[in-house]
C-alpha positions as semicolon CSV with decimal commas, in nm:
position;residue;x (nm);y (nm);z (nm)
1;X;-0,574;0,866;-2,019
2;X;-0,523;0,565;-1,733
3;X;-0,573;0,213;-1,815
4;X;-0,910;0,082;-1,734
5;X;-0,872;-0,157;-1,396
6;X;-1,068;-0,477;-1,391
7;X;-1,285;-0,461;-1,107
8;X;-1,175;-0,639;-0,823
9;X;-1,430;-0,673;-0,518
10;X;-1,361;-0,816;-0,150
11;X;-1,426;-1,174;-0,091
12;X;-1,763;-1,093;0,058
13;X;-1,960;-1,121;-0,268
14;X;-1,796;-1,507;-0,326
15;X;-2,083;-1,715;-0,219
16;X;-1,862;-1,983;-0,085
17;X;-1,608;-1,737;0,030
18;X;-1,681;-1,778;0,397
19;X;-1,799;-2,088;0,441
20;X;-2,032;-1,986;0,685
21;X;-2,414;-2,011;0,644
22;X;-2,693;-1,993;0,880
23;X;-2,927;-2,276;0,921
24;X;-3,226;-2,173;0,822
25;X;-3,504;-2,221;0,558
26;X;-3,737;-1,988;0,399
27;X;-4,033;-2,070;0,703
28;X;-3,822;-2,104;0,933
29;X;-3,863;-1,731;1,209
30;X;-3,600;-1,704;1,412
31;X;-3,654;-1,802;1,820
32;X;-3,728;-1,482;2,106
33;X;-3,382;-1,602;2,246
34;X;-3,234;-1,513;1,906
35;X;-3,418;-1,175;1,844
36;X;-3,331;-1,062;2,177
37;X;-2,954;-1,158;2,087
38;X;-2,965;-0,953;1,763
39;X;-3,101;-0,661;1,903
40;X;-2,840;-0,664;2,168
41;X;-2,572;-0,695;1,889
42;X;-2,738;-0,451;1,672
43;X;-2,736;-0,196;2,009
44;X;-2,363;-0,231;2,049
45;X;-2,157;-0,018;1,869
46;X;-1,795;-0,120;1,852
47;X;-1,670;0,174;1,636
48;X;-1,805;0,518;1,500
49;X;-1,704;0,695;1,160
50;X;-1,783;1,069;1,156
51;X;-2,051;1,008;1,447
52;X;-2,234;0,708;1,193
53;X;-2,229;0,348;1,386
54;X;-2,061;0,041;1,341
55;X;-2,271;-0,225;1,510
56;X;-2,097;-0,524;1,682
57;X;-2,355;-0,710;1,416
58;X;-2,244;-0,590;1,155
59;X;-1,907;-0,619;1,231
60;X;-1,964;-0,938;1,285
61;X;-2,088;-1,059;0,962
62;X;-1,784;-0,837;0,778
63;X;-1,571;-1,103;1,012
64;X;-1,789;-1,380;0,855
65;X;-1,701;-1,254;0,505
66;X;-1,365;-1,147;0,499
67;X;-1,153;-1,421;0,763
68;X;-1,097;-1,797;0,774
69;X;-1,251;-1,964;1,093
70;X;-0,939;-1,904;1,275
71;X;-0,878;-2,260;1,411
72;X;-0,549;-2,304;1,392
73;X;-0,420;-1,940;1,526
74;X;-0,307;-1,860;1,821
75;X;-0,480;-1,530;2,044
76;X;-0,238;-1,301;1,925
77;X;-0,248;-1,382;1,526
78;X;-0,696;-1,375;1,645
79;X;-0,648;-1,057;1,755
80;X;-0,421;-0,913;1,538
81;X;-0,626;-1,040;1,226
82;X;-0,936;-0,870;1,371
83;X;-0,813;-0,605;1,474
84;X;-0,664;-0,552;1,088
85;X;-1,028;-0,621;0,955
86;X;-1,179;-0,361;1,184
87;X;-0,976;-0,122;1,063
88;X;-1,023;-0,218;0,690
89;X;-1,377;-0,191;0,785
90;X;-1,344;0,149;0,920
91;X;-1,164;0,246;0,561
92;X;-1,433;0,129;0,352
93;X;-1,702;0,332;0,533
94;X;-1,469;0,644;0,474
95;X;-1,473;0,600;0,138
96;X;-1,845;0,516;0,125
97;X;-1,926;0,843;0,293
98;X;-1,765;1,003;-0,013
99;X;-2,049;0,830;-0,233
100;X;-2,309;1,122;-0,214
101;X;-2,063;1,393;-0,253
102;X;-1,903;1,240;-0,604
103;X;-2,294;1,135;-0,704
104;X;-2,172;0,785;-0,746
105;X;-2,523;0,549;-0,704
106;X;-2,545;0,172;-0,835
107;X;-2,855;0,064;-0,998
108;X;-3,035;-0,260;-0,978
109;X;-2,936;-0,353;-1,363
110;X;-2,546;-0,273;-1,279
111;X;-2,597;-0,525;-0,975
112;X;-2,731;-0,815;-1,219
113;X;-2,484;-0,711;-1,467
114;X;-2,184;-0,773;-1,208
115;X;-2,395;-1,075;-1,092
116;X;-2,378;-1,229;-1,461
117;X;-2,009;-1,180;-1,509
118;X;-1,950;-1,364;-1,186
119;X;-2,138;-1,629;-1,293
120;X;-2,399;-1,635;-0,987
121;X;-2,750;-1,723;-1,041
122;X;-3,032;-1,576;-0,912
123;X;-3,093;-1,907;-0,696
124;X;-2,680;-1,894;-0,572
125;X;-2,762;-1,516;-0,519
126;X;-3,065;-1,657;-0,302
127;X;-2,888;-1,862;-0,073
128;X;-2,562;-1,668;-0,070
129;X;-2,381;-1,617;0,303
130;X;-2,711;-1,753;0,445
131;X;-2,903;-1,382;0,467
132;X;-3,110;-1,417;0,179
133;X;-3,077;-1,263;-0,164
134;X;-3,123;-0,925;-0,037
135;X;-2,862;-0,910;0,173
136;X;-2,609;-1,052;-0,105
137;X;-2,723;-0,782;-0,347
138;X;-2,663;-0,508;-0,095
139;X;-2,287;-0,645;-0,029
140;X;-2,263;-0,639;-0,418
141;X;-2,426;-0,327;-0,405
142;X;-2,156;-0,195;-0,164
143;X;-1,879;-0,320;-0,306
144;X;-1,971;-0,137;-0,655
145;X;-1,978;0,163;-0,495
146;X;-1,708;0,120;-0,299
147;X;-1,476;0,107;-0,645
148;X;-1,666;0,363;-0,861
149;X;-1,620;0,639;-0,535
150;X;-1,202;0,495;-0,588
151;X;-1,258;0,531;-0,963
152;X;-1,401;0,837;-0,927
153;X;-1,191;0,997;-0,632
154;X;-0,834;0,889;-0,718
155;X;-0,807;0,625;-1,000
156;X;-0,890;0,868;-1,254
157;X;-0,673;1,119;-1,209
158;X;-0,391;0,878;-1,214
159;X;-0,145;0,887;-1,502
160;X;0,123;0,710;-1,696
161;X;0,299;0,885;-1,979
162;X;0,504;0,757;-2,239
163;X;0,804;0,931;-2,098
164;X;0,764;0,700;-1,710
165;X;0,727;0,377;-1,926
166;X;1,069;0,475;-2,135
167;X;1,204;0,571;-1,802
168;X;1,151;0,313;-1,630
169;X;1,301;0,042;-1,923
170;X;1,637;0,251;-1,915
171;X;1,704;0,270;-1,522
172;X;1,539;-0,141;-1,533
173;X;1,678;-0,245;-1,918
174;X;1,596;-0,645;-1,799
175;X;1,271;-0,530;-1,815
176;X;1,255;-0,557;-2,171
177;X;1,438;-0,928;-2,166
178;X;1,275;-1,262;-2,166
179;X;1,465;-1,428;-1,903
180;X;1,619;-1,771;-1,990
181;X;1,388;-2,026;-1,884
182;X;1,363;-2,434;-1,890
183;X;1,055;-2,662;-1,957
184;X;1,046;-2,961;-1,672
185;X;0,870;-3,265;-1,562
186;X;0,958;-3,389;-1,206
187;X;0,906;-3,686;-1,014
188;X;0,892;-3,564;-0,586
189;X;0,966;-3,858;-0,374
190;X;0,932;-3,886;0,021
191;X;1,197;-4,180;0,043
192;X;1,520;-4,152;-0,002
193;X;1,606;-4,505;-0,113
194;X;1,325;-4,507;-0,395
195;X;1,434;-4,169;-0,542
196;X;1,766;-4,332;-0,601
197;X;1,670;-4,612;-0,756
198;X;1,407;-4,467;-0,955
199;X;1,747;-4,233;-1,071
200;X;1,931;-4,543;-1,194
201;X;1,619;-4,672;-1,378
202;X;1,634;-4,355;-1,558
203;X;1,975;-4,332;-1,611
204;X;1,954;-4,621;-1,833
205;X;1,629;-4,513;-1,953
206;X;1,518;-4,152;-1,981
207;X;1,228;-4,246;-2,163
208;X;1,068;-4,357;-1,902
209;X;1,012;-4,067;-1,719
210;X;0,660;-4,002;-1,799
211;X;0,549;-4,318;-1,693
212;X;0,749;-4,353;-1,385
213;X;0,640;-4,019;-1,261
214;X;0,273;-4,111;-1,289
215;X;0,356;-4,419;-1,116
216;X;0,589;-4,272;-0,785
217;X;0,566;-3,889;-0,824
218;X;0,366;-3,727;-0,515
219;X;0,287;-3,420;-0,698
220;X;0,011;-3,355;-0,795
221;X;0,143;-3,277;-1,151
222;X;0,219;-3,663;-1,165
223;X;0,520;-3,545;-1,402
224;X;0,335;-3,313;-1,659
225;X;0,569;-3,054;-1,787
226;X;0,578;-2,716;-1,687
227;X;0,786;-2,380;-1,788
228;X;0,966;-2,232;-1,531
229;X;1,131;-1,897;-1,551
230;X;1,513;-1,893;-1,358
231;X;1,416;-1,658;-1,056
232;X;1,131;-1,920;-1,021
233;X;1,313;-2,220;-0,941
234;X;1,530;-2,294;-0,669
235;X;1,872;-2,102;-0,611
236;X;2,070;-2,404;-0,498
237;X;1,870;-2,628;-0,802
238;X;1,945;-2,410;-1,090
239;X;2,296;-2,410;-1,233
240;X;2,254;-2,813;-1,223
241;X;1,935;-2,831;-1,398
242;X;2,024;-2,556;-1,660
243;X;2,311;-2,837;-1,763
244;X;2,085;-3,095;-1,829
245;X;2,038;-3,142;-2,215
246;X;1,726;-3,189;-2,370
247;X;1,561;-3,550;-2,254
248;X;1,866;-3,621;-1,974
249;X;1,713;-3,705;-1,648
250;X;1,880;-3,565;-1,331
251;X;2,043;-3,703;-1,051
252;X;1,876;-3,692;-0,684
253;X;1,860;-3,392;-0,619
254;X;1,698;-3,299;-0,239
255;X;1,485;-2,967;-0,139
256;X;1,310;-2,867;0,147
257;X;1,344;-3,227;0,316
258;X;1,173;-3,392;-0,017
259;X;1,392;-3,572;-0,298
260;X;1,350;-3,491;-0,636
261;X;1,409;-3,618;-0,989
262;X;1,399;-3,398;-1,328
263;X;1,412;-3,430;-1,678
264;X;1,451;-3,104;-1,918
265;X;1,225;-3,112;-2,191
266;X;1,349;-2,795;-2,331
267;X;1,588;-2,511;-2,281
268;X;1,518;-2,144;-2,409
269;X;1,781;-1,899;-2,382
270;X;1,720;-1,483;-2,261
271;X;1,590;-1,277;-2,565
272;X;1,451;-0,924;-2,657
273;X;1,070;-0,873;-2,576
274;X;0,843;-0,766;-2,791
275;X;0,887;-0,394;-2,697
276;X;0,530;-0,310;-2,754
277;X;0,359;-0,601;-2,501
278;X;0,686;-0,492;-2,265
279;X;0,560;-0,097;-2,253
280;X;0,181;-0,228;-2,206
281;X;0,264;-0,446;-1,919
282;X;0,453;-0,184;-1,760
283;X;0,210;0,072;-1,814
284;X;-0,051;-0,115;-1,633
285;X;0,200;-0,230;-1,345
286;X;0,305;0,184;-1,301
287;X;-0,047;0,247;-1,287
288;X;-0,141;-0,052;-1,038
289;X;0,140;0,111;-0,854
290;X;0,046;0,474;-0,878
291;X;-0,278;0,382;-0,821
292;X;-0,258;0,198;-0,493
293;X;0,004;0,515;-0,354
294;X;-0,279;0,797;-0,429
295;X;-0,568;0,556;-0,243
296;X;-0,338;0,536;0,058
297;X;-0,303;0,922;0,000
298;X;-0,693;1,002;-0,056
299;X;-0,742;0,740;0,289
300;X;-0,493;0,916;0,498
301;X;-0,636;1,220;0,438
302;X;-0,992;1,118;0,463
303;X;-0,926;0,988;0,802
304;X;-0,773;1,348;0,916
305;X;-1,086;1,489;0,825
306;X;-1,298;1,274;0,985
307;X;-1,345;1,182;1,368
308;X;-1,298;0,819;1,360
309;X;-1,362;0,646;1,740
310;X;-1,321;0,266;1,800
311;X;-1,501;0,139;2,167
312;X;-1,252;-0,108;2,297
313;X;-1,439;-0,158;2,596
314;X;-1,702;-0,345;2,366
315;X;-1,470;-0,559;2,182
316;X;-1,484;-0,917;2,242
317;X;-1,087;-0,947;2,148
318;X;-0,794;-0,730;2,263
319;X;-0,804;-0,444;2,006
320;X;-0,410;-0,408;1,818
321;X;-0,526;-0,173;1,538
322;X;-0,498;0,166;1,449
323;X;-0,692;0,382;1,679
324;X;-0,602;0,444;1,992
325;X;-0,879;0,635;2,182
């Protein structure tokens, strides 16, 4: 039997995730100007699934949900990034046609439920993206149903055996290795000159490190020690920092433009795993794996079976995705 998958859901039901919220209050009514807008959005249908609509509107607010505000990219990244979302968009109502068929529905109490894990409050729900609570709980609402139809669909007739997990450790045998690994505080320095005499301080003084870093160190760690695995630190760093001994602060050493001092708290050498937390892990990452290959499958073929048109013509950005009609 698969793994369960913890439910991961799109940005959209974030509150904050946007950052974008209308300005309105619960008396305000929105202005003729602003009604006649909406229904013009609302008539303008940028893409069609199976003959069903995609408003411009509604594309719109997907936009809001799921991208940054986009200042600092150029026209092509703009377009390419929407373009990408329209497409995603077009995906998800693929797989939301398939709801009916598979008798997948979402009821009110598994919306609060989801709500409650999430930790948003009926006033957060309330206020959330700036549409009112209704229109939160029917993004929720989507989303749900949007991973019980891939639940439903695909993810549960996904498998691991025994026999792929065994597999897998033989052709992969580091797999079931801890990799050697070091324990580190740092102190990052801008200036050259400082770094260096901040090194001789230390060479005289390891002891000092702690306090030193909290005084000079730029990062944000402000020299709190941290475990770092080999393939995690720097390729040109390693060798020298894996012959540090226990307490011995490091020469300058420089990265990326930025000068840096270390000090090795402790050194652990590669060992066996613990077999049974190595075959769990890898279960779930074959299955993540597995899992995401059969979606792509059950999308493809979704998409072969259904007419899918995208109206270029109405797109406020040159259109770099997918369909080409």
């Amino acid at each position: 039997m698969a793994p369960a998958i913890p439910l991961v859901l799109a940005c959209v039901l974030i509150p904050a995730c946007s950052g974008r919220q209308k300005e309105s209050g619960p008396g305000a009514s929105p202005s003729p100007g602003t009604s006649r807008a909406q229904a013009m959005l609302e008539a303008q249908v940028v893409a069609s699934v199976g003959g069903e609509p995609i408003s411009m509107k509604a594309f719109e607010r997907y936009l809001a949900d799921n991208s940054g505000d986009g200042e600092e990219e150029g026209a092509e990244e703009t377009n390419a990034i929407r373009s990408r979302l329209l497409d995603q968009m077009i995906e998800e109502q693929l797989v939301l046609r398939q709801a009916a068929g598979l008798g997948v529905t979402v009821s009110e109490a598994e919306i609060d439920d989801y709500l409650a894990q999430i930790g948003v409050s009926e006033g957060e729900a309330e206020v959330a993206g700036g549409e009112g609570k209704e229109a939160f709980r029917d993004k929720v609402r989507q989303g749900l149903v949007l991973q019980k139809v891939k639940d439903k669909a695909v993810l549960s007739k996904v498998e691991v055996t025994p026999g792929e997990v065994e597999d897998y450790i033989k052709k992969q045998p580091e797999a079931a290795r801890v990799p050697r690994s070091v324990v580190l505080r740092q102190i990052l320095i801008d200036d050259k000159s400082q770094a260096d005499r901040l090194a001789e301080q230390l060479a005289r003084d390891p002891s000092r490190f702690e306090a030193l870093a909290r005084e000079n160190s730029v990062a944000p760690d402000k020299g709190q020690a941290r475990s770092y695995a080999e393939e995690q630190l720097p390729v040109e760093l390693r060798d020298a920092l894996f012959r540090l001994d226990p307490g011995q602060a490091s020469p300058v050493m420089e990265n990326a433009g930025r000068f840096l001092i270390f000090q090795l708290v402790r050194k652990m050498e590669p060992m066996d795993a613990d077999l049974s937390e190595v075959r769990r892990r890898l279960q779930l990452e074959l299955f993540r794996k597995k899992g995401e290959q059969a979606l792509e499958r059950y999308i493809a073929d979704l998409k072969k079976e259904t007419e899918i048109r995208v109206h270029r013509a109405i797109l406020p950005f040159e259109y770099a995705g997918e369909y080409r009609n």
